[in-house]
Steps between C-alpha positions, in 0.01 A plus 500: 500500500145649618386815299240753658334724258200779523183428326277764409200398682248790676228263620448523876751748502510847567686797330490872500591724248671848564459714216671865415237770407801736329481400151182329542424455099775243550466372839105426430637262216701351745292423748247300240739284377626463906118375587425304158764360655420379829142432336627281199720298812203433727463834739121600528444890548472479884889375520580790319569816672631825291650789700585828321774719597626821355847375291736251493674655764201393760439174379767369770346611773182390411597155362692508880199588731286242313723211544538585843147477519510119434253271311685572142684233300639798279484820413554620132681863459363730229656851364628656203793745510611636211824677465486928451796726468597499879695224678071474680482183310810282639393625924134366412610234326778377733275572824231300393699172398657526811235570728323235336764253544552595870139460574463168336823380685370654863143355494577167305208551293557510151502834295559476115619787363322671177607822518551669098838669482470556166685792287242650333081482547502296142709202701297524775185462280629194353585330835131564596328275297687607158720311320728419760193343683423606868712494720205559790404160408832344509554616824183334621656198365840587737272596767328121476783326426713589755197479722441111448899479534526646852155299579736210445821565660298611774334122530802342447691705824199417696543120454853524589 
C-alpha cells in the first residue's frame, strides 16, 4: 500500500494570507500565529504576501483573484464572525466556507480555511492565540500541508 501525506514545509514556497479587517482585535491574532507559521516552517518574508479585505464575506473573492493570479502554493483564509441576534451570522458564515471551498476547488490552488465562527467574542479570543491555541496558525499548517501533498500527486501524474 503507498501512503501520500502533506508536510508542513514553507521553504521555497510561496503563500498568501487573506485576512478579514471586521473584528480585527481577533483577526490581527490570527494572522501572527498564520505567519509564525509559515516563518517557523521555512517561508522568508518575501514569500509571504498578506491581502486585507473588509469581512469574511470578501475573503473568497480575494483568496479567488489571487490564485488565479498564479505563482502561490497556498493561500491561508483569515476572519472572525461572531454570532449577534440576527440569522447575519449563519449567511456570512455559510458564504464564506463555501466560497472558499469553490475557489480552492476552481483554481486547484490550495486555500485553508481559518475563518472564527465562534458564539460569542470570549470563544473567538481563545481560538486566537488563547487557550484553544490559534487557529491562524493551524491553518498555515493546512495551508502547507496540503500544499506539499498536491506538490506530490502532481509529480506522480506527471510521471505517468
Amino acid at each position: 500500500m503507498r501512503r501520500m501525506e502533506g508536510k508542513p514545509d514553507a521553504a521555497g514556497r510561496r503563500f498568501a494570507i487573506v485576512v478579514a479587517r471586521f473584528n480585527e482585535t481577533i483577526t490581527q491574532r490570527l494572522l501572527a500565529g498564520a505567519i509564525d507559521a509559515l516563518r517557523h516552517h521555512g517561508a522568508v518574508d518575501d514569500d509571504i504576501e498578506v491581502v486585507t479585505v473588509p469581512g469574511a464575506f470578501e475573503v473568497p473573492l480575494a483568496a479567488r483573484e489571487l490564485a488565479q493570479r498564479g505563482g502561490l502554493d497556498g493561500i491561508v483564509c483569515l476572519g472572525a464572525v461572531i454570532r449577534g441576534e440576527t440569522p447575519h451570522f449563519e449567511y456570512i458564515a455559510a458564504e464564506a466556507a463555501s466560497g472558499i471551498a469553490q475557489a480552492m476547488v476552481a483554481t486547484g490552488v490550495p486555500m485553508s480555511f481559518g475563518v472564527l465562527t465562534t458564539d460569542t467574542v470570549e470563544q473567538a479570543f481563545a481560538r486566537a492565540g488563547g487557550a484553544v491555541g490559534n487557529k491562524g496558525y493551524e491553518s498555515a499548517i493546512t495551508a502547507m500541508e496540503m500544499a506539499d501533498l498536491l506538490r506530490g500527486i502532481r509529480k506522480d501524474r506527471l510521471r505517468d
